[in-house]
Backbone as a ProteinNet text record, in pm:
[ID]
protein_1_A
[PRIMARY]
XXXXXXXXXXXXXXXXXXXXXXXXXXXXXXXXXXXXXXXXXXXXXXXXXXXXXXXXXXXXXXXXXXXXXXXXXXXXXXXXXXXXXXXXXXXXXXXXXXXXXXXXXXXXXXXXXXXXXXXXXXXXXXXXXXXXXXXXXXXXXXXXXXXXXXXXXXXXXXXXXXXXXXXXXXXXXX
[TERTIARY]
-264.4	-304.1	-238.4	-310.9	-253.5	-277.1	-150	-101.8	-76.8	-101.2	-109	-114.7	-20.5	10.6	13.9	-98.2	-107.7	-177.7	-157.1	-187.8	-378.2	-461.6	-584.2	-636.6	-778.6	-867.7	-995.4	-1040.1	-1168.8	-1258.8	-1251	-1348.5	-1312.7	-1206.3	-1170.3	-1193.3	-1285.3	-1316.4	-1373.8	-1445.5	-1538.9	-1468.6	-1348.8	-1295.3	-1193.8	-1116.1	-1040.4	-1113.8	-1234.8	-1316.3	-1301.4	-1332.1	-1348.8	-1237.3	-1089.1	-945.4	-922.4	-980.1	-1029.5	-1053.8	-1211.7	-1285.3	-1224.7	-1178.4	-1119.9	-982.2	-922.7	-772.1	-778.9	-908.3	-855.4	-998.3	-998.7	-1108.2	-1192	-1338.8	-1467.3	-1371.7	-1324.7	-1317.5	-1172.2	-1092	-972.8	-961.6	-1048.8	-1039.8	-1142.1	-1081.5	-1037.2	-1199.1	-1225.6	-1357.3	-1313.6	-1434	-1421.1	-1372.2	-1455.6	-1415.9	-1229.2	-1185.7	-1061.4	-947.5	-1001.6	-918.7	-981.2	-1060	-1103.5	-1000	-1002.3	-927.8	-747.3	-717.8	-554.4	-533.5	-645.6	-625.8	-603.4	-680.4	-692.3	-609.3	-536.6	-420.5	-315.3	-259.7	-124.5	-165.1	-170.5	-274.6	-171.2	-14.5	108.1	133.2	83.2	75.8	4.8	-83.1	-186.4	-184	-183	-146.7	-245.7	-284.4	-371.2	-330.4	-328.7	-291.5	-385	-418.4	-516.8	-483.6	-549.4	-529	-638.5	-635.6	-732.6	-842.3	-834.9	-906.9	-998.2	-885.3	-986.3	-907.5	-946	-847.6	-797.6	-702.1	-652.7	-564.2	-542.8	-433.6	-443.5	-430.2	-358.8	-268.3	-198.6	-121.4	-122.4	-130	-156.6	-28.1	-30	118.3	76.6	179.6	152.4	313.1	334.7	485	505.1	552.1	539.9	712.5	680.2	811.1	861.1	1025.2	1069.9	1106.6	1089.1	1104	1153.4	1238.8	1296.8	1186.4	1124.8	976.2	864.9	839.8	632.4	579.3	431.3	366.4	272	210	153.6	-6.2	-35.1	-190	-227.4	-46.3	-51.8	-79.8	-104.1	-127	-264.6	-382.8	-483.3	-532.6	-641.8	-733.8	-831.6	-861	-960	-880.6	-783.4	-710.4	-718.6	-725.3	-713	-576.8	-554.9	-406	-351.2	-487.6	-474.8	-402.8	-393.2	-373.3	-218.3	-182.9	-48.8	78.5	48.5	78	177.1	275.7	388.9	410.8	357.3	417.6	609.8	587.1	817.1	869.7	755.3	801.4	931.8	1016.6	1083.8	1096.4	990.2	1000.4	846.8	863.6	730.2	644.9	518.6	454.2	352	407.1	268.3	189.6	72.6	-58.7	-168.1	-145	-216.6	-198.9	-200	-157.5	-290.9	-338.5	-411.2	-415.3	-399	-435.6	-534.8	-613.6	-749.8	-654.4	-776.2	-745.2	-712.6	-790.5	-727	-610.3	-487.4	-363.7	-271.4	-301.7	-180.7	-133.9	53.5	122.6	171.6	156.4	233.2	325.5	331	482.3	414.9	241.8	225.4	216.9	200.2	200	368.4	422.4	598.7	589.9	486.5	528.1	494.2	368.5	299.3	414.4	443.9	546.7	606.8	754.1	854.1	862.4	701.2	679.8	672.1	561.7	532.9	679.8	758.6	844.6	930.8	946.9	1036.5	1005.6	874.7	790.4	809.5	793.2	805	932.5	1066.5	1141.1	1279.1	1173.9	1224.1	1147.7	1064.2	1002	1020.8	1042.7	1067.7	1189.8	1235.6	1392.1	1336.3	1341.5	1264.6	1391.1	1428.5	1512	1478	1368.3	1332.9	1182.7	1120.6	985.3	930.1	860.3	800.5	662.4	600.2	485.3	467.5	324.7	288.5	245.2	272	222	144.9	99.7	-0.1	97.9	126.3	210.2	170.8	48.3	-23.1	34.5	66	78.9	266.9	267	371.9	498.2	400.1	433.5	474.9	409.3	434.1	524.4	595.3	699.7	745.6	827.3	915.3	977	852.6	899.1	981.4	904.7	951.1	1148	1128.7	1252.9	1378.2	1323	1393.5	1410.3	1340.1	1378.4	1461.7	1491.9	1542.4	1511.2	1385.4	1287.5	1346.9	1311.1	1371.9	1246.7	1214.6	1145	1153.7	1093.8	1111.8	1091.9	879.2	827.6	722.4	661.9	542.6	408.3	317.9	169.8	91.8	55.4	-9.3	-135.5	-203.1	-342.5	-417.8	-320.5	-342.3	-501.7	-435.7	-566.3	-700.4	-812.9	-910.6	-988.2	-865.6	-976.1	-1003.5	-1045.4	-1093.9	-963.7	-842.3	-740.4	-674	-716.4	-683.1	-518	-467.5	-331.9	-249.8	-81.6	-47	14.1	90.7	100.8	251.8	341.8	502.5	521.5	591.3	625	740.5	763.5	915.3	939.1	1109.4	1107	1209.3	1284.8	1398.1	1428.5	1558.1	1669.7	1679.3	1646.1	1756.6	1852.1
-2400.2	-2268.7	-2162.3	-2066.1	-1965.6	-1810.5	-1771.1	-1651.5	-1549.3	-1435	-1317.7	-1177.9	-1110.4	-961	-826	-768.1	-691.2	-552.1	-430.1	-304.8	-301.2	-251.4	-226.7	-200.8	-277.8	-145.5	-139.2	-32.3	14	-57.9	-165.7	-270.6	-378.3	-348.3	-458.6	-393.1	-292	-243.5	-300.8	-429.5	-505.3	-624.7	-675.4	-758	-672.9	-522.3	-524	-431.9	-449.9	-431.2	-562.5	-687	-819.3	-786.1	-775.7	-834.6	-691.7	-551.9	-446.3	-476.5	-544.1	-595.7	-688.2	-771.1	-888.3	-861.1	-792.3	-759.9	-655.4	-570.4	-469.4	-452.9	-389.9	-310.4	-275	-269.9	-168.6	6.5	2.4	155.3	186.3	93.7	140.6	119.1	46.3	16.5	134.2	121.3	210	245.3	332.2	314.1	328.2	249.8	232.4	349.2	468.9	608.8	630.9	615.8	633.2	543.6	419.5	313.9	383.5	396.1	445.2	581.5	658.8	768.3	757.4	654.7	616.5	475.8	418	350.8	478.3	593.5	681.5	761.9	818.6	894	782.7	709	645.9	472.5	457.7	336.9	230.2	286.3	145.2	145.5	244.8	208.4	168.4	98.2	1.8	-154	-260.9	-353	-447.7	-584	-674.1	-737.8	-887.3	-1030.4	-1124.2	-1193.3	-1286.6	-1428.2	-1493.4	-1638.4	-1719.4	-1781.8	-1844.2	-1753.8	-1621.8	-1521	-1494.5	-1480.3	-1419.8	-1343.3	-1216.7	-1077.2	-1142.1	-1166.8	-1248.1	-1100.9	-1026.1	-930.4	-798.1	-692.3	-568.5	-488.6	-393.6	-302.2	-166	-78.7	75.6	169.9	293.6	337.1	488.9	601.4	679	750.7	922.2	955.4	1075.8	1075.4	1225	1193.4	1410.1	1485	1412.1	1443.6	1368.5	1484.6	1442.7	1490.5	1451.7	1480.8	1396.4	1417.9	1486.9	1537.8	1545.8	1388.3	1412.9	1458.5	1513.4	1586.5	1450	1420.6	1301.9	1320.7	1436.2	1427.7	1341.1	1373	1278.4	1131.9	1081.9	939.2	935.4	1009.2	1015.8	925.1	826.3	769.4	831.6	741.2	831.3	997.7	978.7	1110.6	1111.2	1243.5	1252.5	1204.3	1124.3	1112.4	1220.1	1296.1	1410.1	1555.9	1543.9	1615.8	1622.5	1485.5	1447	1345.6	1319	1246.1	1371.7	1359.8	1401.8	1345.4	1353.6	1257	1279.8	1386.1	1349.7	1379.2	1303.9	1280.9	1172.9	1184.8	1082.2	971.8	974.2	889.2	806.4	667.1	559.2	574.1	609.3	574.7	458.2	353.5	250.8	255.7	320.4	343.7	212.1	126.5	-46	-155.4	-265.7	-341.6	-438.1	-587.4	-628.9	-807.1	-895	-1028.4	-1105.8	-1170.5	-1241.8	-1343.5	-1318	-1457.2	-1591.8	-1627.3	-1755.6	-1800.9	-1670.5	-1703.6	-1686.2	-1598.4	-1544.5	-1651.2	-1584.3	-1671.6	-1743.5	-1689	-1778.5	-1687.7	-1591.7	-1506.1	-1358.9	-1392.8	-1300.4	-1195.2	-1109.5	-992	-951.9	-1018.8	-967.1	-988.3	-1075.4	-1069.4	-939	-919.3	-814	-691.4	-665.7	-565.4	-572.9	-663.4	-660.4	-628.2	-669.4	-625.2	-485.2	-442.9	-283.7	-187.7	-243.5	-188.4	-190.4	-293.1	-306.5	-229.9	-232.2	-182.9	11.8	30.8	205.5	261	134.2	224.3	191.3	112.1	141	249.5	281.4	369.7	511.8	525.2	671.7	661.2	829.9	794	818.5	697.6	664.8	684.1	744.2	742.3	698.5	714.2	621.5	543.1	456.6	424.4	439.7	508.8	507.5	454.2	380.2	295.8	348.4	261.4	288.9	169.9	121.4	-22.9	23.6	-86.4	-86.2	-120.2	-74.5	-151.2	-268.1	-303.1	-439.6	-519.8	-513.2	-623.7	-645.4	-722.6	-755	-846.4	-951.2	-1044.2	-909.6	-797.3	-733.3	-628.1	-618.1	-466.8	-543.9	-714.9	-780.5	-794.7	-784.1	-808.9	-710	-567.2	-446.8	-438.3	-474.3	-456.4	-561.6	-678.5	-747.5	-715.4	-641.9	-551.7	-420.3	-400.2	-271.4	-154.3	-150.5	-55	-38.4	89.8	190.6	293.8	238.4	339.5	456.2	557.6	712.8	813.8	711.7	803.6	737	808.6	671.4	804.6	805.1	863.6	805	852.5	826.3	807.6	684.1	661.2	670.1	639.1	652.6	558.9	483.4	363.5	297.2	374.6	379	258.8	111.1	-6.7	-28.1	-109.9	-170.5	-71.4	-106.6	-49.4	95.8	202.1	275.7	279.3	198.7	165.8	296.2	292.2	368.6	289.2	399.3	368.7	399.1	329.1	350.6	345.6	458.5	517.4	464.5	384.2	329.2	372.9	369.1	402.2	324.7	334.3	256	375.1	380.1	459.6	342.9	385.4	297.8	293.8
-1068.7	-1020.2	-1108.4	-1188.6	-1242	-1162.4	-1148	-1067.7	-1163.6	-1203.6	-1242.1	-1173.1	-1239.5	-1194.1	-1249.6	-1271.9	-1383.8	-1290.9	-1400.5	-1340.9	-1281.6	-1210.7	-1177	-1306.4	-1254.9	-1362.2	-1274.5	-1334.8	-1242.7	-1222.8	-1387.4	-1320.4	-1241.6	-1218.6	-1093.1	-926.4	-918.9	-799.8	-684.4	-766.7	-680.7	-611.7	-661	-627.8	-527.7	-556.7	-495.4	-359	-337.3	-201.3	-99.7	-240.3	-114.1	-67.9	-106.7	-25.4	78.7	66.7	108.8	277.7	240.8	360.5	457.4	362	399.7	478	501.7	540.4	613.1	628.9	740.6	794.1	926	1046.2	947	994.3	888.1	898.8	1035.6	1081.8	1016.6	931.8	864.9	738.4	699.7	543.9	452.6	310.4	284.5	172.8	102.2	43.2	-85.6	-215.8	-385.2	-419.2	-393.2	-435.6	-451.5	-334.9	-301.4	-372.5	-403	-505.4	-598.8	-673.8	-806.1	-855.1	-732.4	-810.9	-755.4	-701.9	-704.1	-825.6	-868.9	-999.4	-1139.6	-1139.6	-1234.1	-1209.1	-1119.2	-1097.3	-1122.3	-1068.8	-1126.5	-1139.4	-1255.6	-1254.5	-1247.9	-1275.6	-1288.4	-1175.8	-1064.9	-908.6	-884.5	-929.8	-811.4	-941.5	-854.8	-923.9	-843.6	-913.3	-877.4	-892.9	-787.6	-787.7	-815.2	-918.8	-964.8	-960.5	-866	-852.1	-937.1	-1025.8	-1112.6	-1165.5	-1188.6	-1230.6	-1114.7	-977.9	-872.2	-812.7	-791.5	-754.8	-598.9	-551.6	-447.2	-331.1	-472.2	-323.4	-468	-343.4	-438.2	-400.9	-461.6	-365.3	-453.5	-402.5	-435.5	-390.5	-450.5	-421.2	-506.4	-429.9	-471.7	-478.7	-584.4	-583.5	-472.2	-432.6	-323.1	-320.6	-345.8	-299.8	-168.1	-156.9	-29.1	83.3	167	312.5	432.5	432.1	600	678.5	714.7	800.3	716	728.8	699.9	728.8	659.3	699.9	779.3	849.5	912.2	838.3	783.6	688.9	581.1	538.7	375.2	434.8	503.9	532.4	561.8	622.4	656.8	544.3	631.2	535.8	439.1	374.3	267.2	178.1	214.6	169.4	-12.1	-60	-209.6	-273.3	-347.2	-433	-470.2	-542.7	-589	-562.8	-407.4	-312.5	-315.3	-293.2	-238.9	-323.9	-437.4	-548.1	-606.7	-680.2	-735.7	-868.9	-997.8	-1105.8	-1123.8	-1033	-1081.3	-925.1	-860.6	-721.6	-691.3	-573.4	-567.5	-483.3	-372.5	-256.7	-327.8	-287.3	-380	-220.9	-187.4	-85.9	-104.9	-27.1	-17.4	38.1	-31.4	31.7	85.8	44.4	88.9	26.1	73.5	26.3	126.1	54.4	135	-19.9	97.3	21.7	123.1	31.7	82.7	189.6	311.9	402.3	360.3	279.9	246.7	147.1	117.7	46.5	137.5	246.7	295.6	364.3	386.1	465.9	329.7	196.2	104.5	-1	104.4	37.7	-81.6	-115.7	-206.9	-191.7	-73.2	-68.7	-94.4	-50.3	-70.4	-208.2	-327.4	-462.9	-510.8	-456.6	-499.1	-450.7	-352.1	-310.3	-370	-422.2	-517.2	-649.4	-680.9	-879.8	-850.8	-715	-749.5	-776	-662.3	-657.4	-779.7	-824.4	-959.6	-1082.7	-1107.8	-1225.2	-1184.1	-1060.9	-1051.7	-1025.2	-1010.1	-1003.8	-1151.8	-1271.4	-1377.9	-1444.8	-1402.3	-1490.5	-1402.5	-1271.6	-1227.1	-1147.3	-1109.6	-1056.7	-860.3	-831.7	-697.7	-608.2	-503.9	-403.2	-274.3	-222.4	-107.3	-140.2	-37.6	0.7	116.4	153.9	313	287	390.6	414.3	604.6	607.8	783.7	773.3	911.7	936.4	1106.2	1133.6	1256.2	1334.2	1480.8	1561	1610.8	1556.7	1612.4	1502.8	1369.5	1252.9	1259.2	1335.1	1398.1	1235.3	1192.2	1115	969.6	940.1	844.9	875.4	1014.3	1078.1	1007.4	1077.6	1021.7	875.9	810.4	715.2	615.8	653.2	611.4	690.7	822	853.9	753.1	798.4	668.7	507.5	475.8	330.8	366.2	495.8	501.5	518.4	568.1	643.1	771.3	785	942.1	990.5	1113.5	1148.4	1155.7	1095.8	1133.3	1245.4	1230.5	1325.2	1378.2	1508.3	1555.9	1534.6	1508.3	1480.5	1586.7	1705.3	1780	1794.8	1811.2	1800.4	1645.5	1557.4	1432	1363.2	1371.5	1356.8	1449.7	1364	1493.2	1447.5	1543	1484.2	1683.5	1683.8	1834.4	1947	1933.1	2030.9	1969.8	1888.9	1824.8	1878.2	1793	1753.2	1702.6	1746.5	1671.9	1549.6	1432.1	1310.2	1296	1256.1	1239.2	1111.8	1109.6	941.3	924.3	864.9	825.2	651.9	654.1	543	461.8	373.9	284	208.3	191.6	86.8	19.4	-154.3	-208.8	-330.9
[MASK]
++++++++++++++++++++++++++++++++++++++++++++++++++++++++++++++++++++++++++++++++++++++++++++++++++++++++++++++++++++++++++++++++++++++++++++++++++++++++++++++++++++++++++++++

């Protein structure tokens, strides 16, 4: 099995829809447009996982000024990068992350997390990461807590999949 980890490209849009579809609600996942222009705004933030030359997982990320108090917009789906992106920002936001049903449970999204992270915070001077997780994705709080994630804040009714879930902003100093 050959595993590969390399930055997006646009023509990898189609693949990174299947793991898209594949990993989240119709009513939360995210649309091409919106990967297209967070591949073209910070393209060493969005990274692809290729299992035998098949896009298997990705993860996207954007730089935003830091704030003890989020604004709770900058997270809105479908939101512009453009909008909210910082090139000499200092907090890394993980905007999604998603691996095909049939890898997970074999540690790659934490690979995919660890390169992103490694690769942006030799190249920028990163002081925290904040991400939102579903309070339903129980197996992924964990895991964030085990890296050292702290909840901040809870967004009420954030995610409008079947139980419009709320969304917990956790974050990491590091």
């Amino acid at each position: 099995m050959k595993i590969s980890i390399r930055n997006a490209e646009k023509e990898d849009i189609e693949g990174i829809m299947c793991v898209e579809h594949d990993s989240f609600h119709s009513n939360i996942a995210e649309n091409a447009d919106t990967f297209l222009e967070r591949i073209e705004t910070l393209p060493n933030g969005f990274l692809v996982m290729e299992i035998n030359e098949e896009i298997a997982g990705y993860i996207s990320s954007e730089l935003w000024d830091y704030s003890e108090n989020i604004n709770i917009e900058k997270f809105k789906l479908g939101h512009s990068i453009t909008e909210t992106h910082k090139n000499d920002g200092k907090e890394l936001y993980i905007s999604s992350i998603g691996v095909l049903e049939k890898y997970r449970g074999r540690g790659y999204g934490n690979t995919l997390f660890s390169e992103l992270v490694s690769r942006i915070c030799s190249k920028y001077e990163i002081s925290s990461i904040v991400l939102i997780v579903s309070e339903n994705w129980h197996a992924a709080k964990r895991i964030y807590e085990k890296s050292g994630f702290h909840e901040i804040q809870i967004i009420k009714c954030f995610f409008d999949d079947d139980e419009k879930s709320d969304a917990i902003v956790m974050r990491k100093q590091i």
